[in-house]
C-alpha positions in Angstrom: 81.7 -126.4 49.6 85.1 -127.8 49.9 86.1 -131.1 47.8 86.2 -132.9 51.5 82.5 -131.9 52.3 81.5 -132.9 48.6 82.9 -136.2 49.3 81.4 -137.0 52.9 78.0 -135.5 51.4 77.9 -138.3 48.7 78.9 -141.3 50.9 76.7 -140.2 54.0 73.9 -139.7 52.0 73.6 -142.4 49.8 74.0 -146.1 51.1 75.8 -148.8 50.2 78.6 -146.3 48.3 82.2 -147.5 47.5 85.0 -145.2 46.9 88.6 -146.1 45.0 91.1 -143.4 44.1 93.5 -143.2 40.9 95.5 -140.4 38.7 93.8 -138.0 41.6 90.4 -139.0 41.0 88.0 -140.3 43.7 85.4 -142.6 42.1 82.0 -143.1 43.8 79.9 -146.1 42.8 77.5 -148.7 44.1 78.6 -151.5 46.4 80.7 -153.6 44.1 79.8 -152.2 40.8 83.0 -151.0 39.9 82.3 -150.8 36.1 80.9 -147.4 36.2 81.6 -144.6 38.7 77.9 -142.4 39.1 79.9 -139.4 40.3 83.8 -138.3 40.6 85.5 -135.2 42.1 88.4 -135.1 40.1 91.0 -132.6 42.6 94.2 -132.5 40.6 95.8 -132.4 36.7 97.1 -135.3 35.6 99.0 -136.4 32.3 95.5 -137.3 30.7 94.0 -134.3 31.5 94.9 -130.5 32.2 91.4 -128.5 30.5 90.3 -127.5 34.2 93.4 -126.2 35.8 92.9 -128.2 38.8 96.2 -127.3 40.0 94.6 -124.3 41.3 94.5 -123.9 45.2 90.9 -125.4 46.7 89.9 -126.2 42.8 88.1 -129.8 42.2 85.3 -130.8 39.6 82.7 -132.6 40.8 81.5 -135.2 37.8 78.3 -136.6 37.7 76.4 -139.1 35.3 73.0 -138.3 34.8 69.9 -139.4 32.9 70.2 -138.6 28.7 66.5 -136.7 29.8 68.0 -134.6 32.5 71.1 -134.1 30.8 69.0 -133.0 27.8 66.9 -130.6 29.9 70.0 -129.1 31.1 71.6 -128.4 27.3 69.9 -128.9 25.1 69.0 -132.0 22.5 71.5 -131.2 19.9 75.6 -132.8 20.1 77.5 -130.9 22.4 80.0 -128.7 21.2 82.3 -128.6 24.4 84.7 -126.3 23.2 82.2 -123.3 23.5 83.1 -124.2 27.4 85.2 -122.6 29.4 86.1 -125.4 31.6 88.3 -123.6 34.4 84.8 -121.5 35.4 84.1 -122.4 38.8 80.3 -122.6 40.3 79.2 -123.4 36.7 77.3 -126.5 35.6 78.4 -127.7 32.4 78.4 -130.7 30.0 81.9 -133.0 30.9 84.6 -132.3 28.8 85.6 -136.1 27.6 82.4 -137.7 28.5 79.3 -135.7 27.8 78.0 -138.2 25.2 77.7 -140.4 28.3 75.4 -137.8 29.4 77.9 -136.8 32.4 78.4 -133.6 33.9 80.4 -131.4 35.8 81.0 -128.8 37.8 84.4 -126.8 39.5 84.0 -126.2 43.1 80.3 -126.0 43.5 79.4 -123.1 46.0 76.2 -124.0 48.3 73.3 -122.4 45.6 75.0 -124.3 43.2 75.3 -128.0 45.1 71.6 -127.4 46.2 71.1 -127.7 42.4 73.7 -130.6 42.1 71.8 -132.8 45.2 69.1 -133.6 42.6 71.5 -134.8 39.8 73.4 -136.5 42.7 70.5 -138.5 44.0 69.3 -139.4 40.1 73.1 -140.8 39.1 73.1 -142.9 42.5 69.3 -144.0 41.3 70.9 -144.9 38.1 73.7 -146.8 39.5 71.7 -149.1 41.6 69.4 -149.9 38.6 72.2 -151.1 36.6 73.8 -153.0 39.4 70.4 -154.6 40.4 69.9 -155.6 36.5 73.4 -156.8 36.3 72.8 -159.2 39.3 69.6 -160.2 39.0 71.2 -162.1 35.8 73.6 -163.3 37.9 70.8 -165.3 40.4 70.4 -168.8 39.6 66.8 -169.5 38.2 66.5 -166.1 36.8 
């Protein structure tokens, strides 16, 4: 899986997706919810953050925000301690550096086992984002 395919994966599969890009991020979220992205490949260093070594030919890290359960069933209930990660392992699904109290995710240049384990999380962070964007406008209606 290339960070291209990744990409083209996420906004074929899942309707009504809206992409922006920044400090060599793509950000993926839903429709006009631009609040919170559900999933970003992040494909190069920047001067806020260097702990993958995505200056690394074909390197990206797929990020993904997931449910606390799921990210729970992936590592555990206890904090985080992300510094017993090595964040440049590639193929590796790990808690995000910055944002794993969110309950985000990530993973360096997924190979195909791997994103057929991501497509779940995927789906579930897109679920997630349409939830929130639905509550958020439902407030929004008049009469509601």
């Amino acid at each position: 899986m290339d960070e291209s395919s990744v990409a083209e994966y996420i906004t074929k599969t899942f309707p009504g997706v809206e992409t922006t890009t920044n400090f060599g991020y793509t950000f993926f979220f839903y429709r006009s919810d631009h609040l919170l992205p559900f999933a970003t490949i992040a494909s190069s260093d920047n001067e806020y953050e260097q702990i993958s070594k995505l200056d690394r030919p074909g390197v990206f890290r797929l990020n993904i925000g997931v449910s606390r359960q799921t990210f729970h069933s992936l590592f555990g209930t206890t904090k985080i301690d992300v510094s017993n990660y090595d964040f440049t392992a590639l193929d590796v699904i790990m808690p995000h550096p910055d944002y794993a109290p969110q309950n985000f995710i990530c993973v360096l240049s997924p190979g195909e086992a791997t994103f057929e384990r991501i497509r779940p999380l995927l789906a579930e962070a897109y679920e997630i984002a349409v939830r929130r964007f639905t509550r958020r406008n439902k407030k929004k209606e008049p009469g509601s």
